[in-house]
C-alpha positions as CSV (number, residue, x, y, z in Angstrom):
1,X,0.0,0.0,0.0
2,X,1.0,3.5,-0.6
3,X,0.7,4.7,2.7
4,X,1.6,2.0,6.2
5,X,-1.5,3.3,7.6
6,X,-4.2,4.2,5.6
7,X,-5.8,2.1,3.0
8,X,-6.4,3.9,-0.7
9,X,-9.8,4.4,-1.6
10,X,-9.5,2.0,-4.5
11,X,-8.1,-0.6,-2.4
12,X,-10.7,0.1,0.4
13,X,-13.9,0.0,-2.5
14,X,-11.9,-3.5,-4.1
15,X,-12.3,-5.3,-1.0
16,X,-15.8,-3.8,-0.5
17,X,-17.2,-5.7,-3.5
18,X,-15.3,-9.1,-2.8
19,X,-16.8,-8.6,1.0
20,X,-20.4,-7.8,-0.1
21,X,-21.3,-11.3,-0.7
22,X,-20.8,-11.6,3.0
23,X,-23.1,-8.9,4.2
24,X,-25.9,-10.6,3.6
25,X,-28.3,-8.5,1.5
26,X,-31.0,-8.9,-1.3
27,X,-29.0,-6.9,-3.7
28,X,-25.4,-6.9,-5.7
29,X,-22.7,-4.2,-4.9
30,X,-23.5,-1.8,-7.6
31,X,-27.6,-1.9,-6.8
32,X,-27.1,-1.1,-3.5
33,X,-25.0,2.1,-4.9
34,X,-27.9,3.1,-6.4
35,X,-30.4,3.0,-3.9
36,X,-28.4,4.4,-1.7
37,X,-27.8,7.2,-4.1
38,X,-31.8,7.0,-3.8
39,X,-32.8,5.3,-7.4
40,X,-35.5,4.5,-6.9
41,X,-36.2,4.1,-3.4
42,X,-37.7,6.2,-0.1
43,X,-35.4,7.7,2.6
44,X,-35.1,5.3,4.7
45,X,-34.6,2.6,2.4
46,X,-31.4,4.8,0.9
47,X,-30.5,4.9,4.2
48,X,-30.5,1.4,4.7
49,X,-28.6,0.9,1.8
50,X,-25.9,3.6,2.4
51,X,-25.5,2.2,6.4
52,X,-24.9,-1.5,4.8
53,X,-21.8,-0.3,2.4
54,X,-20.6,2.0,4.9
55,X,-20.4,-1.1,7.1
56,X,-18.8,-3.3,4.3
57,X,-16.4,0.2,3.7
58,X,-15.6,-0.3,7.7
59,X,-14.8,-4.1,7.3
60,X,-12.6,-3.3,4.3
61,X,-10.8,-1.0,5.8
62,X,-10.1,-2.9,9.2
63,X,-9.0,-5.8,6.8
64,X,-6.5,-3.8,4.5
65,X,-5.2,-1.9,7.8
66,X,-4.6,-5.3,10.0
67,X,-2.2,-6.6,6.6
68,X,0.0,-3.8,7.3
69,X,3.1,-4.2,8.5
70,X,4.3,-2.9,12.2
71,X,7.1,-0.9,11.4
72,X,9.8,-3.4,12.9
73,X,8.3,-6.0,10.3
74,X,9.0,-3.3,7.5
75,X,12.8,-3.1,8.5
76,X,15.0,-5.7,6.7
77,X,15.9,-8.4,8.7
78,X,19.8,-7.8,8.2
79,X,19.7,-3.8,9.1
80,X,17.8,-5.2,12.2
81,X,20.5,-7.8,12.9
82,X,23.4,-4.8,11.9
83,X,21.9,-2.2,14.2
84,X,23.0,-4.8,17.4
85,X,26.3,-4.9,16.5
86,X,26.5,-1.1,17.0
87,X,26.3,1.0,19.9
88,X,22.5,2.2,21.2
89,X,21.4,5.8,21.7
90,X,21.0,8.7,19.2
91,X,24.3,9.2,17.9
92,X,25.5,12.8,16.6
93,X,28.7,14.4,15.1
94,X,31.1,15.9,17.6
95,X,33.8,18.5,16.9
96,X,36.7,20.0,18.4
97,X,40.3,20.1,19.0
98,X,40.9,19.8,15.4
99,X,39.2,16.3,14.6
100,X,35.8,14.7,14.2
101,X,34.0,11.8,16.1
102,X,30.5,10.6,16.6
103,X,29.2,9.5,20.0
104,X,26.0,9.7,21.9
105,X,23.5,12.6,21.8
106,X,22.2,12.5,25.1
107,X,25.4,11.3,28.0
108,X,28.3,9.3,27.4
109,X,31.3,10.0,27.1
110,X,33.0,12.2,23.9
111,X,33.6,10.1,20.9
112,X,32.3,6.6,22.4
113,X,30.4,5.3,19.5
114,X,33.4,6.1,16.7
115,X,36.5,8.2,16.7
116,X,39.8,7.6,15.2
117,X,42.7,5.9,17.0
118,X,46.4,4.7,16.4
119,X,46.9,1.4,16.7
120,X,49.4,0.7,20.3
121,X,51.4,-2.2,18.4
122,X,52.3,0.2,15.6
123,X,51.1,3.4,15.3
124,X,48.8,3.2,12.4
125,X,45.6,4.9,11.7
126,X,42.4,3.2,13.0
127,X,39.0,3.4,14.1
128,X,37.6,2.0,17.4
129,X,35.3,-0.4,15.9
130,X,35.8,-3.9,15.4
131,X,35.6,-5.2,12.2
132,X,32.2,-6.9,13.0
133,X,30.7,-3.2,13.8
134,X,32.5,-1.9,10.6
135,X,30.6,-4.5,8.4
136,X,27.7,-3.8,10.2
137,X,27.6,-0.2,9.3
138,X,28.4,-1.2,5.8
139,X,25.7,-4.0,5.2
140,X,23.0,-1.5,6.7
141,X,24.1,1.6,4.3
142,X,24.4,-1.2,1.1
143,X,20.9,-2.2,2.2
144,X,19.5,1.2,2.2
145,X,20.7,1.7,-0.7
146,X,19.3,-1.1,-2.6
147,X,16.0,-0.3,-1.6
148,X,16.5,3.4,-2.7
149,X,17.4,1.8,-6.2
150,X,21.0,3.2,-5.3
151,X,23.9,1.5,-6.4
152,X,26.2,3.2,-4.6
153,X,28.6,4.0,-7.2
């Protein structure tokens, strides 16, 4: 659906007719339309009529909303599995004495989700992330990007 919430009106007036069977009433679909539209009928028989397809409308629309996805079954089941490799907590850009990090928006201490580092044994560049975390990151970006019909070159 176009929207995780809210069925479209085609959708909603689709399941409508393959429901109306299952109202139980005299008439097919498009007749009740019409009488409730009042062809050629008194008040309160239009009224009856537009009551019973608001009713099927109501059904339909419970029916198309329940198939929705929570937003946790929308996520890809590797981002999910990524995202606990990595630290928790908002994360945001820190700045200062000359070099850039990322750590927690709210506590923590500076640079504790990712900051750069030189290695004890030899001195050479590196981050504080293991390897696993590193492909984490990467398999989650490669992942949004595939859905976005990126490629990413």
């Amino acid at each position: 659906m176009d929207n995780a919430t809210t069925p479209t009106d085609e959708q909603v007036e689709r399941v409508t007719r393959a429901i109306w069977p299952e109202i139980g009433t005299d008439y097919t679909y498009d007749e009740a339309v019409a009488r409730a539209n009042g062809l050629p009928d008194d008040d309160a028989t239009q009224a009856h009529h537009q009551g019973a397809i608001e009713y099927a409308k109501a059904l339909a629309r419970a029916a198309l909303s329940a198939m929705q996805p929570s937003p946790a079954e929308a996520i890809p089941r590797n981002i999910i599995n990524a995202l606990g490799e990595l630290p928790d907590g908002e994360w945001v850009t820190q700045t200062g004495c000359s070099f850039r990090r990322i750590g927690k928006a709210y506590g923590g201490a500076d640079g504790e989700v990712l900051h750069a580092l030189n290695q004890q044994s030899d001195g050479h560049p590196d981050l504080s992330w293991t390897e696993r975390q590193c492909d984490a990151i990467c398999d989650i970006i490669n992942t949004l990007r595939a859905i976005a019909g990126e490629d990413g070159q």
